[in-house]
C-alpha positions as CSV (number, residue, x, y, z in Angstrom):
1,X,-108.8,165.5,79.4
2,X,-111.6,163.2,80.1
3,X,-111.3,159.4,80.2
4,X,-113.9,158.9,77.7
5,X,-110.8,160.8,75.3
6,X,-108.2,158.8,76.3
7,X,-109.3,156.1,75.7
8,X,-110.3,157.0,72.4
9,X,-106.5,158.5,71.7
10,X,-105.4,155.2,72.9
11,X,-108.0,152.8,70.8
12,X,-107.4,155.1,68.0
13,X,-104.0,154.6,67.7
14,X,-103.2,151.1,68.8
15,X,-106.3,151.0,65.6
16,X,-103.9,152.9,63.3
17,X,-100.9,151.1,64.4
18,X,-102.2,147.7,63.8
19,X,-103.8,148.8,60.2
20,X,-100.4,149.8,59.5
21,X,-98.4,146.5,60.5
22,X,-101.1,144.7,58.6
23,X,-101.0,146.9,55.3
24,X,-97.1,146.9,55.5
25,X,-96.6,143.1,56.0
26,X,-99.2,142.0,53.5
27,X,-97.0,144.3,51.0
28,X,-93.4,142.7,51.6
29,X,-95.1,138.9,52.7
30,X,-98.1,137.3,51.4
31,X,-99.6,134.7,54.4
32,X,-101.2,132.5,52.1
33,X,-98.4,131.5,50.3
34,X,-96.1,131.4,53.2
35,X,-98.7,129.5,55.2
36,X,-97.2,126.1,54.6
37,X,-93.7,127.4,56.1
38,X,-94.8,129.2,59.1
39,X,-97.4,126.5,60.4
40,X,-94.4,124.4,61.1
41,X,-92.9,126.5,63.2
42,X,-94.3,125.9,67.1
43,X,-94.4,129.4,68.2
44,X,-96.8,130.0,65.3
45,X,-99.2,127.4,66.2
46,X,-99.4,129.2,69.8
47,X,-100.1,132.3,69.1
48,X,-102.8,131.6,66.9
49,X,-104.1,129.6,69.7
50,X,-103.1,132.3,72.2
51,X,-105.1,134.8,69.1
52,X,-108.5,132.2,69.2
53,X,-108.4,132.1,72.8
54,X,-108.6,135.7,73.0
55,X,-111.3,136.1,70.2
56,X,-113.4,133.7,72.5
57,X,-112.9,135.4,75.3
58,X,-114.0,138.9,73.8
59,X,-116.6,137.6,71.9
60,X,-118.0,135.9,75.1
61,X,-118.4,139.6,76.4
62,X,-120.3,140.4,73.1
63,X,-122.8,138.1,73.5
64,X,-123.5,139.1,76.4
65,X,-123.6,142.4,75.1
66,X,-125.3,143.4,72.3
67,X,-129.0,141.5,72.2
68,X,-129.2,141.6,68.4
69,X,-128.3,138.3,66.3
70,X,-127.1,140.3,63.1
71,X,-125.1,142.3,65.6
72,X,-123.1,139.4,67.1
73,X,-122.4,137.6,63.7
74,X,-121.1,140.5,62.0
75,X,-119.0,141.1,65.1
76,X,-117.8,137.1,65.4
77,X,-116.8,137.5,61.6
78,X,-115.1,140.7,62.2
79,X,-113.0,139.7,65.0
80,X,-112.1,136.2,63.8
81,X,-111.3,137.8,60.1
82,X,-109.6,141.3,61.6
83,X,-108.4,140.5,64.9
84,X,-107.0,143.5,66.5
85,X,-108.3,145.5,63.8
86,X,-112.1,144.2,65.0
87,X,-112.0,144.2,68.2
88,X,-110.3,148.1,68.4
89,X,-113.0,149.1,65.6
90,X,-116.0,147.5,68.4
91,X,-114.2,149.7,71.3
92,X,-114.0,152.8,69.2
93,X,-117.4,152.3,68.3
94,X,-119.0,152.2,71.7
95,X,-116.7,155.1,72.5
96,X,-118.0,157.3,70.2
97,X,-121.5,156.0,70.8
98,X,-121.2,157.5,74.7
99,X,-123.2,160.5,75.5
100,X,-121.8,163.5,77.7
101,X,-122.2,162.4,81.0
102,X,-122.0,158.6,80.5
103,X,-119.7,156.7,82.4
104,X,-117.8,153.5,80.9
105,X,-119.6,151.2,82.3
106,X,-122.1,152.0,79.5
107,X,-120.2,150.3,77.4
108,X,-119.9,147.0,79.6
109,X,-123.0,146.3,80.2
110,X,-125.8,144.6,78.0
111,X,-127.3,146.9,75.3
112,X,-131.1,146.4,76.6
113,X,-129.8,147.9,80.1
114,X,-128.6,151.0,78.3
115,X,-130.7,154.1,78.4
């Protein structure tokens, strides 16, 4: 098995999984109405700073990236709306994107260095 497949095994289902917490806790607990409750609780308020610090982080990497404008705001909008969701989705993406023969590093490296 290639790496190129493994990766998208592993992408695909970390995707899935993190669809499926989503979709299951959005059933049973509704954020916007509990919002009030859990912003008072510390450990809250870090991981969605520990969550934004991230987005930056990846989102650095995109600009850097992709060279089109529409490109990087859908993608900002995606990861800061969809988190995990977003950022598995990009990874998938440029997966599936590789052409036989391509090493990952095609999907590191600026798009206008890409063949």
């Amino acid at each position: 098995m290639s790496i190129k497949n493994i990766l998208i095994a592993l992408f695909t289902t970390l995707f899935l999984w993190i669809v499926y917490i989503v979709i299951s806790t959005s059933i049973v607990s509704n954020l916007f109405t509990e919002w009030d409750s859990l912003k008072s609780i510390p450990w809250m308020q870090a991981t969605l700073w520990d969550f934004y610090a991230n987005i930056a982080v990846l989102l650095v990497w995109i600009y850097y990236r992709e060279s089109n404008i529409a490109a990087k705001g859908l993608w900002t909008i995606l990861f800061i709306t969809l988190g995990s969701i977003g950022v598995t989705g990009y990874v998938l993406l440029q997966l599936f994107r590789l052409k036989p023969g391509d090493g990952l590093e095609k999907i590191l490296v600026k798009s206008n260095l890409r063949d």
